[in-house]
C-alpha positions in Angstrom: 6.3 21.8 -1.8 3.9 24.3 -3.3 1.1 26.8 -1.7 -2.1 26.7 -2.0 -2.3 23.3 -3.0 -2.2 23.8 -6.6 -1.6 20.8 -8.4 0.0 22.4 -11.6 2.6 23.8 -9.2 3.4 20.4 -7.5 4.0 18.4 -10.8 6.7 21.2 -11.7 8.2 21.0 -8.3 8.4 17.2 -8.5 10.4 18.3 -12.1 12.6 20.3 -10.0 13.0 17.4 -7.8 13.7 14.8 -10.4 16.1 17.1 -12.4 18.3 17.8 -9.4 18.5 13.7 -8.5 19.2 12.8 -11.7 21.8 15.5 -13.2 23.4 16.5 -9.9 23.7 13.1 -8.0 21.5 14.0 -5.5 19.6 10.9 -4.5 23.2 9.3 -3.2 23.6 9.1 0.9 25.3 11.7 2.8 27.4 11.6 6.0 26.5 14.3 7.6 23.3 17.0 7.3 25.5 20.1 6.8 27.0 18.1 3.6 23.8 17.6 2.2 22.9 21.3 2.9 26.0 22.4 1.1 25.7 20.1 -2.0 21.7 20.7 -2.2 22.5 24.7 -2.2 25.2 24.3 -4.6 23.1 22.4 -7.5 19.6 24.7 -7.2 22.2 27.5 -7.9 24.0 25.9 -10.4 20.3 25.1 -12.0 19.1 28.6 -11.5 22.3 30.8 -12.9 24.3 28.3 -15.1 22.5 25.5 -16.4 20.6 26.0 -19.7 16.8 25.5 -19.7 14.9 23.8 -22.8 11.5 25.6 -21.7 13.5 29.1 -21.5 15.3 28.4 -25.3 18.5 27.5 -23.0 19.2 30.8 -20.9 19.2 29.8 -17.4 16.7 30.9 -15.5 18.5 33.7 -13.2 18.6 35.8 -16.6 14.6 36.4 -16.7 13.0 39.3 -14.9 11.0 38.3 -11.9 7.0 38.9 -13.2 
């Protein structure tokens, strides 16, 4: 999931994870690969552009600058 092995970056990866199972249905069975492919991309985009972030003060995270 992360590089270099860091461990802080894997428990916010696993957040990721979690948040995207539990708010965007995620963890339910698909027929076929491409439709998990197409549902997957659509809810990391809806969590990066529309849905609001606690940790951000609830902008989503598409409208900070990349440091």
């Amino acid at each position: 999931m992360t590089q270099k092995y860091v461990p802080y970056q894997n428990a916010v990866a696993e957040r990721v994870n979690g948040i995207l199972k539990d708010e965007f249905a995620l963890e339910r069975g698909f027929a076929h690969h491409l439709e998990a492919v197409q549902v997957i991309a659509q809810a990391v985009s809806i969590y990066n552009t529309r849905r609001p972030h606690l940790s951000c003060h609830f902008p989503p995270p598409v409208s900070f600058p990349d440091t």
